[in-house]
C-alpha positions in Angstrom: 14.5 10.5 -1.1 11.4 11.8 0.3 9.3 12.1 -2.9 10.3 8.8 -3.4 8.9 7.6 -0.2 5.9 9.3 -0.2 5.7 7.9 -4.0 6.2 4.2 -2.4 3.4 4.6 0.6 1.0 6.1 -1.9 1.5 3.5 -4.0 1.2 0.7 -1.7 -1.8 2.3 -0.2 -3.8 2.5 -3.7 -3.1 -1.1 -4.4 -4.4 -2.1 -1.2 -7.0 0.2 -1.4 -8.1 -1.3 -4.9 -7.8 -4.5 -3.5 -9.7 -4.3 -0.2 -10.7 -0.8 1.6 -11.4 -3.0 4.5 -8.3 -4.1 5.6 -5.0 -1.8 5.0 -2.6 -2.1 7.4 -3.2 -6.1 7.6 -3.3 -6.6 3.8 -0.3 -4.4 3.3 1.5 -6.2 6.4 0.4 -10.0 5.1 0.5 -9.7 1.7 3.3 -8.6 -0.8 2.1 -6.1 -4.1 3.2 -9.4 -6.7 
């Protein structure tokens, strides 16, 4: 369970990340990883 939330965050972070360094919380908050 852990692994696979720590797998899930991660994740979620390097999309956003790739996306836009600038704005992580909000992009991650706002928009959906589609």
């Amino acid at each position: 369970l852990i692994l696979g939330c720590i797998t899930l965050s991660f994740t979620l972070l390097s999309f956003v990340t790739l996306r836009g360094g600038n704005r992580l919380l909000p992009t991650a908050e706002t928009q959906s990883p589609a």
